[in-house]
N, C-alpha and C positions, 0 to 999 in steps of 0.2 A: 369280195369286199369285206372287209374287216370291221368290225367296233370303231376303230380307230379313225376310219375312214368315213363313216355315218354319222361322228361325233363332229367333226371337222365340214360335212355336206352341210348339218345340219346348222352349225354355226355360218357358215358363210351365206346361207340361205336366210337368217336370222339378220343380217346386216345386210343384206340387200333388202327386204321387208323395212327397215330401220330406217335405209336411207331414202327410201321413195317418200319420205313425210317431208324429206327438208329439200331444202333448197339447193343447188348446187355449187355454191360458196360452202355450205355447210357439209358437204355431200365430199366435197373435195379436201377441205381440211380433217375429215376421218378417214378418207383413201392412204392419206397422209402418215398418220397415226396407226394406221395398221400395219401399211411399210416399215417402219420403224418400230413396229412393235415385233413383224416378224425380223427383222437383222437381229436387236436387243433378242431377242428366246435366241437364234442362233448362236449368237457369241456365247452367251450365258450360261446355255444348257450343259457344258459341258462338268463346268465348277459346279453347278445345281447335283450333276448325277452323282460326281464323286463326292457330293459332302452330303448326300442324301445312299450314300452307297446302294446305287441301284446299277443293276450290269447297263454295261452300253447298248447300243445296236450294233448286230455285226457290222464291222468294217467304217464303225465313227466313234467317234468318244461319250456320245451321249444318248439317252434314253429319252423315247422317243413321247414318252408321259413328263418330263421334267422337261422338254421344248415345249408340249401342250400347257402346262403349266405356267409355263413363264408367259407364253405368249398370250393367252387367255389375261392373266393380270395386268402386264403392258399392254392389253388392248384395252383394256376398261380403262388404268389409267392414261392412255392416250384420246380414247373417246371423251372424258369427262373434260382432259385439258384444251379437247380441240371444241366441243359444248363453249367451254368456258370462254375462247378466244374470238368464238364466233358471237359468242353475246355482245363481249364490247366492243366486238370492231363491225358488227355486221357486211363483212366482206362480202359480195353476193357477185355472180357470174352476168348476172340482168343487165350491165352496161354493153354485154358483147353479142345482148342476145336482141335481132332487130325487130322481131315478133314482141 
């Protein structure tokens, strides 16, 4: 296991602790946000590497700290924007839930 790979355990371990507070309307619209936050670092990373002139990873165009990079940032701001969506709409799962 690598740095790389503890840094990543430990975030996702970090957002599951995050979501066990909220609700699962709120729980879902940040599932959401992180989908989307990992394509956006995908697409992205690559223009990131070469305008940051960092070598690639073998056998892809991009470096594999400038996906960590992207994705880390588009997840805060998808967390904040999906925070924010949930305030005003308070979507919630509790209509389907019969308990």
């Amino acid at each position: 296991m690598t740095s790389f790979d503890l840094i990543l355990i430990l975030l996702v371990v970090g957002i599951v602790l995050f979501e066990i507070r909220h609700d699962a309307g709120r729980a879902l619209l940040d599932a959401v946000a992180t989908l989307v936050a990992a394509q956006v670092s995908r697409v992205l990373a690559p223009a990131l590497t070469q305008a940051l002139h960092w070598q690639p990873f073998p056998g892809t165009q991009h470096s594999p700290m400038a996906q960590g990079i992207l994705f880390v940032g588009c997840s805060l701001i998808g967390l904040a924007a999906a925070g924010l969506l949930h305030r005003y709409t308070r979507w919630s799962m509790d209509q389907w839930d019969p308990a």
